[in-house]
C-alpha positions as CSV (number, residue, x, y, z in Angstrom):
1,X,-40.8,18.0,-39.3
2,X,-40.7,21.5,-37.2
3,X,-42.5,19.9,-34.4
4,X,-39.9,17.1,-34.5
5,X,-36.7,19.4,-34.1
6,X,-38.5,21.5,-31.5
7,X,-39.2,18.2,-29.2
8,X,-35.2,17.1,-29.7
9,X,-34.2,21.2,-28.8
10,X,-36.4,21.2,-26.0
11,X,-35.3,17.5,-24.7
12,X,-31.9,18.6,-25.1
13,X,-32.0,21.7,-23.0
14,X,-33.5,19.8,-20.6
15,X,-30.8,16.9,-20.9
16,X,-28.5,19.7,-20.4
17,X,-30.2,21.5,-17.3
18,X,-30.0,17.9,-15.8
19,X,-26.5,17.6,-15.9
20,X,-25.8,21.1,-14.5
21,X,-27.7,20.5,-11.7
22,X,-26.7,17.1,-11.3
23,X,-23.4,18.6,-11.5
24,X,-23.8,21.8,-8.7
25,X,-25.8,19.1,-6.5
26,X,-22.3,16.6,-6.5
27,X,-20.1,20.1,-6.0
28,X,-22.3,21.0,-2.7
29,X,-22.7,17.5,-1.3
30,X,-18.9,17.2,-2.0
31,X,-18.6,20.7,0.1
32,X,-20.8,19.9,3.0
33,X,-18.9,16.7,3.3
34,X,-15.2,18.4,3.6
35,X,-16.8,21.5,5.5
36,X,-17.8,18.3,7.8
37,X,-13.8,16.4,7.8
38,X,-12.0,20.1,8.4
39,X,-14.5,21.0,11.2
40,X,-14.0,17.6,12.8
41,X,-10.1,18.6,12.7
42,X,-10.8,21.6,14.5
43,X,-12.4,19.9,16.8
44,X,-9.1,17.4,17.7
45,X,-7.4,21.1,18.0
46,X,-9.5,22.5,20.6
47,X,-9.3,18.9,22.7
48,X,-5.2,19.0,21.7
49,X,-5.7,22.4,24.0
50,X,-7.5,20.9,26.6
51,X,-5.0,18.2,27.3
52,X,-2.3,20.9,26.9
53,X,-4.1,23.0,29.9
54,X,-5.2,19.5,32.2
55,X,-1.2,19.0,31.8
56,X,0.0,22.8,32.6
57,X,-2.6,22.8,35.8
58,X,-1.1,19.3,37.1
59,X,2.1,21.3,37.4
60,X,1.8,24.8,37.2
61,X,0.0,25.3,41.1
62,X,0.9,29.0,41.4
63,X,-1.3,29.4,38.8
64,X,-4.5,28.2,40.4
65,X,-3.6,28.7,44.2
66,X,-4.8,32.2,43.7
67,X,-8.7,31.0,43.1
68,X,-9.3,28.3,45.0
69,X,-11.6,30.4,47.0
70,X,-14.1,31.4,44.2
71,X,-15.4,28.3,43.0
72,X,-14.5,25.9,40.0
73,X,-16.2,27.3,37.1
74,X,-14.4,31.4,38.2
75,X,-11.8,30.0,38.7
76,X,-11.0,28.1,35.3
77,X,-12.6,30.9,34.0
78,X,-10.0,33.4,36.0
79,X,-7.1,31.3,35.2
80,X,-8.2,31.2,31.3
81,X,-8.2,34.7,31.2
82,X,-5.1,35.4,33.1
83,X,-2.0,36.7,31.6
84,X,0.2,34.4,32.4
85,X,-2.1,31.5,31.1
86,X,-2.7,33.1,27.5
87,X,1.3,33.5,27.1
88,X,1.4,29.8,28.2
89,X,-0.7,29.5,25.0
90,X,0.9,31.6,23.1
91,X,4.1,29.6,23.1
92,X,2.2,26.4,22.6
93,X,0.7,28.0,19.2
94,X,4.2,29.2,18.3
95,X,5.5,25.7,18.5
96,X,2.1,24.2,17.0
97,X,2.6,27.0,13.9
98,X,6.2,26.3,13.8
99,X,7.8,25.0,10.7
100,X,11.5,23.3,9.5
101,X,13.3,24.3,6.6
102,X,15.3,22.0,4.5
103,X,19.0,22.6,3.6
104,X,19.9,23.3,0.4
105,X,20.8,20.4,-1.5
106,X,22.1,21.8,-4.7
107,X,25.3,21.8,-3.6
108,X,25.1,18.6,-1.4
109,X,28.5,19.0,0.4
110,X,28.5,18.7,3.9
111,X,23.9,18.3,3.5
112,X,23.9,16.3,6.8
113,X,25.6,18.5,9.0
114,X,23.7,21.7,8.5
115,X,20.2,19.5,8.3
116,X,21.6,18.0,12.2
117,X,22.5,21.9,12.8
118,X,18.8,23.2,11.8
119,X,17.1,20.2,13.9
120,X,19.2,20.9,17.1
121,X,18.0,24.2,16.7
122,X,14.4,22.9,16.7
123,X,14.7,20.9,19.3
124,X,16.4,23.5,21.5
125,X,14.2,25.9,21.1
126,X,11.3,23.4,21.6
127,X,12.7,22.5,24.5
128,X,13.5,26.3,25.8
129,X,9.4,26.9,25.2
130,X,8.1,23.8,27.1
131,X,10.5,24.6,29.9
132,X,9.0,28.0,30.1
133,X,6.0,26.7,30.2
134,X,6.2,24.2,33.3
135,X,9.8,25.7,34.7
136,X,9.4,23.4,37.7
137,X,8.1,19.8,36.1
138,X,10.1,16.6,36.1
139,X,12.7,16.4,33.1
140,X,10.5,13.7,31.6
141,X,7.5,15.6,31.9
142,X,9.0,18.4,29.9
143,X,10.3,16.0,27.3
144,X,6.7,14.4,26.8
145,X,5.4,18.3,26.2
146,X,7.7,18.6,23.9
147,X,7.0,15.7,22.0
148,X,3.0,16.1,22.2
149,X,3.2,20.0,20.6
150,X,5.2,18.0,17.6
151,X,1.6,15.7,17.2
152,X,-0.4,18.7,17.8
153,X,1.9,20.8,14.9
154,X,1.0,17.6,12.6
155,X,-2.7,18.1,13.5
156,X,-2.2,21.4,12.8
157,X,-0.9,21.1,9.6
158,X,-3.2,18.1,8.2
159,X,-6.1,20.7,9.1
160,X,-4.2,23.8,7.2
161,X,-3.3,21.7,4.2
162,X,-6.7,20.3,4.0
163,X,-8.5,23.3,4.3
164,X,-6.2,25.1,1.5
165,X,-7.0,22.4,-0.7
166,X,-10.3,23.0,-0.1
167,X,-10.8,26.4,-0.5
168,X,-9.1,27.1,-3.8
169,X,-11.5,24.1,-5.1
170,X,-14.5,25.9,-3.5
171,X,-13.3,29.2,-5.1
172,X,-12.8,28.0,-8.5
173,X,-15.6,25.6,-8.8
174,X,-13.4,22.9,-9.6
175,X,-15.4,19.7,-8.9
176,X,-11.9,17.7,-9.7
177,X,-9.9,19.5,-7.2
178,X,-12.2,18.6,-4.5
179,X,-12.7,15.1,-5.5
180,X,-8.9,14.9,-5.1
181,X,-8.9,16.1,-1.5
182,X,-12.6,13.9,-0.7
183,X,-10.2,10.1,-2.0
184,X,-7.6,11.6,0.6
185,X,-10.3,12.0,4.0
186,X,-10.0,8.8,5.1
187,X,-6.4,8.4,5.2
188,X,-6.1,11.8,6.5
189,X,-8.9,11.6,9.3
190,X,-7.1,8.2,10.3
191,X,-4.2,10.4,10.6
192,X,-5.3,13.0,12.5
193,X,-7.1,10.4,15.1
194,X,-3.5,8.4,15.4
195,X,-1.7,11.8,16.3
196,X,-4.3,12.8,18.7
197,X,-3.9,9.5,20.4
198,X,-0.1,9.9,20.3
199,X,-0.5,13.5,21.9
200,X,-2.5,11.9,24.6
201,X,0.2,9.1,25.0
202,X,2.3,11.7,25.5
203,X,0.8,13.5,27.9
204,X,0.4,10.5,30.2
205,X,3.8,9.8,29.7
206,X,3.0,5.8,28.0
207,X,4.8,3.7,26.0
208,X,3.7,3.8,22.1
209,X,4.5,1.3,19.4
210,X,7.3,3.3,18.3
211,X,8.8,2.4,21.8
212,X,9.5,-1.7,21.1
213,X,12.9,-0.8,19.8
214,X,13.9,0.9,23.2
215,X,12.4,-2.0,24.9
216,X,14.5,-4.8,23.2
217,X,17.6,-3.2,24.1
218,X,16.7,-2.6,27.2
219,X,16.4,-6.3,27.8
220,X,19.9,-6.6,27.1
221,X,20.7,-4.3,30.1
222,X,22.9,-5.5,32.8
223,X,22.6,-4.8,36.5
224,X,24.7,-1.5,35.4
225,X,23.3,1.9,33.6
226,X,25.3,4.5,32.6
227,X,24.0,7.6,31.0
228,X,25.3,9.8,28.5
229,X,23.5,12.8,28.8
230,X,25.2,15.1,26.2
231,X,23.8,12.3,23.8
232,X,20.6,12.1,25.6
233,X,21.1,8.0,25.8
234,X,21.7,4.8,28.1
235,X,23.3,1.8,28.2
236,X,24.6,-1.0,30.0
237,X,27.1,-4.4,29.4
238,X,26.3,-7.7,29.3
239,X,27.4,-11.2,28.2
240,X,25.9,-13.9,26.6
241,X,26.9,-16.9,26.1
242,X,30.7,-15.8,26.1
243,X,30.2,-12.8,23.9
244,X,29.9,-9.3,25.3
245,X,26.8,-7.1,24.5
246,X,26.2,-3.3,24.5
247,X,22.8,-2.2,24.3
248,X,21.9,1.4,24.0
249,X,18.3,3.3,24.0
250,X,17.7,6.8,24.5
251,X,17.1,7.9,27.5
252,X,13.9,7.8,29.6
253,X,11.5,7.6,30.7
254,X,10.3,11.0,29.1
255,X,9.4,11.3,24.9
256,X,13.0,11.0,23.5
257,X,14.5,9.5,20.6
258,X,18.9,10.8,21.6
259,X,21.4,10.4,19.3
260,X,22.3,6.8,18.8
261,X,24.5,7.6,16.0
262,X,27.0,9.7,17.4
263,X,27.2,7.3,20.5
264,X,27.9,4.6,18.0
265,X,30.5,6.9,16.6
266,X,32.2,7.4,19.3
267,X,32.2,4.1,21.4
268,X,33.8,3.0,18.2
269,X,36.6,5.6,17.9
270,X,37.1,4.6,21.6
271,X,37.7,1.0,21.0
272,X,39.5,1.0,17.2
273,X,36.5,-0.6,15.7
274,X,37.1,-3.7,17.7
275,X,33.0,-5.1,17.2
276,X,31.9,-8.3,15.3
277,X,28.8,-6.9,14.9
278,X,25.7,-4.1,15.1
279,X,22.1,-4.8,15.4
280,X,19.8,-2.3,15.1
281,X,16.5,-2.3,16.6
282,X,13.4,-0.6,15.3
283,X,9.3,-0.5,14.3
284,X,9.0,-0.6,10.8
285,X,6.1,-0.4,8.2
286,X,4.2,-3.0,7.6
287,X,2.0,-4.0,4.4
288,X,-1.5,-4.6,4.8
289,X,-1.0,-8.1,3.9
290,X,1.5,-8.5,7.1
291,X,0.0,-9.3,10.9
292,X,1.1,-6.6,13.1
293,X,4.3,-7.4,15.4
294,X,5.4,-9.6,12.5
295,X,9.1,-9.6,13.3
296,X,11.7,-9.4,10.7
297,X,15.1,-9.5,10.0
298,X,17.6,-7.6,7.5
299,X,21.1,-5.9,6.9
300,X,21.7,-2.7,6.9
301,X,20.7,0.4,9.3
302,X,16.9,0.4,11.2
303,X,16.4,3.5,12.0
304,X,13.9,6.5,10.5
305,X,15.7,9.7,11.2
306,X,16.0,12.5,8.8
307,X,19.5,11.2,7.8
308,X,22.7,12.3,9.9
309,X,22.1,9.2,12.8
310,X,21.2,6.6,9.9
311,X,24.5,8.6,7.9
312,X,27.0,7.7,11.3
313,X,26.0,3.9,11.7
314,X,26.5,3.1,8.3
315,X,29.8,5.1,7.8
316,X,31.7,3.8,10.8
317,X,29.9,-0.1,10.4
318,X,31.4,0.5,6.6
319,X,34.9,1.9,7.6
320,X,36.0,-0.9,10.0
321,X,33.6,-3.5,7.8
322,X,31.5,-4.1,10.7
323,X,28.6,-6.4,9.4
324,X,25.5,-4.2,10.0
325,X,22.2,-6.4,11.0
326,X,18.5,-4.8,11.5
327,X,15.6,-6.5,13.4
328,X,12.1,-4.8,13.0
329,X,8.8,-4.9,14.4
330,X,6.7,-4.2,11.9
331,X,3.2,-2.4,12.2
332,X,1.7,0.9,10.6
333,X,1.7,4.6,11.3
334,X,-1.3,4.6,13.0
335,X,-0.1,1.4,15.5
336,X,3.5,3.3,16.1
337,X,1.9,6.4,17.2
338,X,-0.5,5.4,19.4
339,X,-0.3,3.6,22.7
340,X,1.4,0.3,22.7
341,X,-0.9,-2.3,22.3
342,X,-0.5,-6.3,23.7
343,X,0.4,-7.7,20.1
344,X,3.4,-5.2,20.3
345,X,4.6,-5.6,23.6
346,X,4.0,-9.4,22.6
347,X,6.4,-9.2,19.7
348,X,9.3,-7.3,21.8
349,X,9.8,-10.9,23.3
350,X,9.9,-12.1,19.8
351,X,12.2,-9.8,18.6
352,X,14.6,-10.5,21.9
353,X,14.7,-13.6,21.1
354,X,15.9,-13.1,17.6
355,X,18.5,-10.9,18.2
356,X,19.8,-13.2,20.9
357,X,19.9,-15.9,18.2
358,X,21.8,-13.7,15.5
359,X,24.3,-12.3,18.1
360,X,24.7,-16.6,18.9
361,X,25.3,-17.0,15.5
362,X,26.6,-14.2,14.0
363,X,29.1,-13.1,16.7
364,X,32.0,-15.8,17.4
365,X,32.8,-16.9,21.7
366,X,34.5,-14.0,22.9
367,X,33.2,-11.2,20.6
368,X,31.5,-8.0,21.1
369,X,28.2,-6.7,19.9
370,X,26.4,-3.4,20.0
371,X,22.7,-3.4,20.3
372,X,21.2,-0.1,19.2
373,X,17.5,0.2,20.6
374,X,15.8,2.9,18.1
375,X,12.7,4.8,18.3
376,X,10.8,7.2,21.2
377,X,11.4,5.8,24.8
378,X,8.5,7.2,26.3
379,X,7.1,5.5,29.4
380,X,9.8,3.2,29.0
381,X,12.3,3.7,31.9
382,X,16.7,3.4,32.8
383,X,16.7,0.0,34.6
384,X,17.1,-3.7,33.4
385,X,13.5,-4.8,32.8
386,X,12.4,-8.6,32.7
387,X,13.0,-11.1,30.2
C-alpha cells in the first residue's frame, strides 16, 4: 500500500516537472520567434535609411562634391559622418518619431475643424523638414519625401508597438501575452513589407494602387488643366454626350492626396449648387472572397480621409440635394500601398467605363457632373492621359 502511494507521488512530480518544462520550452521558442519578427523590422528600418540617403545624394551634390577625390568607400564614409548629413537625419527621425493627437471629442462642437487644423499643422511642418532637407529638389520630389517618412513612421511604429508588447510579456512571464502578439506576426510582418514597398514607390516617384482614383478622373480631362494650388488640386472640363463633366484629382505628379473637399465646396458656392450629380472615385477594401480590381458601385462619399473632406462632400451634396454616387476599385491594404500592379491599372479602364455609363444615365442632356478622383497621385501626372 506505501509502495503504491509513493509510485503515484513520484509519477506526479514528474507529470508536473513535465509540464513546467514543457511549459518554459513553448515560452522560449515563442521568444526566439518574436526576438526573430522585431529584428526583421529593424532591419526594413535601416534599408528605410538607406533609400532616404540614395534619395538625399541624388539631390543634395554639395554634399558629396567635396570628396570625390578620395575614393567611394571615404567618401560615403566622410559624408556619413558629416554634420550636415547627421542633421539631415536627425530631421528624418523627428518626422519618423513624430506622432498626431486627436481632438477632443467630449465636447464634439466644431471636432472637424480643429482635427483639419492639427493635420495642416502636420503636414506643414512635414513639408518645412523635407524642404530642409533637399532645399533645391523638384516640388514633386519633396512631396514623395514627405510621403515616404509617413511609411517609414508606420514602420516605425509597427516595430515600437510590437516590441512593447513583447517586452512586458517577456518580463512577466506571461505565455498568454505573447501568444497574443505571435497570432498578430503575420498580419503585422505583411504590414510592414507593404509600407516598405510603398516607401520605395515613393521614392521613385510611381504610381501605387491607391493612385486608380486619380487616374479615372484624369481620363475625364479635357485638352485644358487648370490648377488650384492653394487646394493642392487639378482639373479640367469636358462634355459627354451633351452633358458637361468636371473632373478633379490632386495634383501631381508628386505623393499628394489635396483637398478635394473644399474644392467641391467651393465650385459649388460658385455656381448655386447648379450639378445633377457627384461621383466619387476611389480604392476601396476588398474581402478576401473578392478578385482584386473588382469594380463597384454605391451612393454616398468614396473617400478615406480622417473626416473634414468626406464631412464637405456630403454636407454641400445634402444641402442642394445633389445625388451623391461612389465608384470603387476594390483591393487590400497591402495592394493600395504598394506599386500599382497590371490588374489595377486594368480596372481603371473598367471603372471609366462605369462612370461614363452612370453620368449617361444618371445626368439628363445638358447637365453638369463633378468627377472627384480620390486617393495619392503619385507618378500620376497634370495632362489628359489616354482612354
Amino acid at each position: 500500500m506505501f509502495q503504491i502511494g509513493l509510485d503515484y507521488i513520484l509519477s506526479l512530480i514528474v507529470f508536473m516537472l513535465f509540464i513546467f518544462f514543457s511549459n518554459e520550452l513553448q515560452m522560449y521558442m515563442i521568444i526566439l520567434s518574436l526576438n526573430s519578427f522585431i529584428d526583421e523590422i529593424k532591419i526594413y528600418e535601416k534599408l528605410s535609411n538607406r533609400m532616404f540617403a540614395k534619395l538625399i545624394f541624388a539631390h543634395r551634390q554639395d554634399l558629396i562634391e567635396k570628396y570625390y577625390e578620395i575614393g567611394t568607400k571615404k567618401a560615403a564614409r566622410a559624408i556619413m559622418e558629416s554634420g550636415e548629413f547627421k542633421k539631415i537625419m536627425e530631421w528624418i527621425d523627428e518626422v519618423v518619431n513624430s506622432f498626431l493627437i486627436d481632438p477632443v471629442t467630449l465636447d464634439p462642437t466644431e471636432v472637424l475643424d480643429r482635427l483639419e487644423h492639427i493635420i495642416d499643422i502636420r503636414r506643414r511642418r512635414m513639408l518645412f523638414l523635407a524642404e530642409r532637407i533637399l532645399p533645391s529638389a523638384p516640388n514633386f520630389v519633396i512631396k514623395n519625401l514627405e510621403s515616404a517618412m509617413e511609411a517609414a513612421a508606420a514602420i516605425r511604429y509597427t516595430r515600437k508597438i510590437s516590441e512593447h508588447i513583447f517586452r512586458i510579456g517577456k518580463n512577466t512571464k506571461n505565455i498568454y501575452y505573447l501568444l497574443q502578439l505571435k497570432l498578430f506576426v503575420p498580419f503585422l510582418r505583411e504590414l510592414c513589407l507593404s509600407f516598405f514597398d510603398a516607401l520605395k514607390g515613393f521614392i521613385e516617384g510611381a504610381p501605387i494602387g491607391d493612385t486608380v482614383g486619380a487616374l479615372v478622373a484624369q481620363k475625364f480631362f479635357g485638352d485644358e488643366v487648370e490648377e488650384d494650388s492653394d487646394l493642392r488640386v487639378v482639373f479640367s472640363s469636358t462634355e459627354i454626350d451633351g452633358r458637361y463633366v468636371l473632373a478633379i484629382k490632386a495634383k501631381g505628379p508628386g505623393s499628394e492626396v489635396g483637398q478635394p473637399g473644399k474644392f467641391l465646396e467651393k465650385i459649388i458656392q460658385k455656381i448655386d449648387g447648379n450639378v445633377d450629380a457627384i461621383i466619387t472615385v476611389d480604392a476601396a477594401l476588398r474581402l478576401e472572397s473578392e478578385k482584386v480590381g473588382k469594380v463597384g458601385v454605391g451612393v454616398g462619399a468614396a473617400i478615406g480621409d480622417p473626416g473634414p473632406e468626406k464631412f464637405r462632400i456630403e454636407k454641400w451634396a445634402t444641402k442642394y440635394r445633389i445625388p451623391l454616387y461612389a465608384v470603387v476599385i476594390k483591393e487590400n491594404y497591402i495592394e493600395s500601398l504598394t506599386p500599382l500592379r497590371k490588374s489595377l491599372l486594368n480596372a481603371v479602364n473598367k471603372a471609366y467605363e462605369t462612370v461614363k455609363r452612370i453620368i449617361l444615365e444618371e445626368v439628363p442632356e445638358g447637365g453638369k457632373v463633378i468627377i472627384l478622383g480620390i486617393g495619392n497621385t503619385v507618378g500620376a501626372g497634370n495632362s489628359p492621359i489616354g482612354i
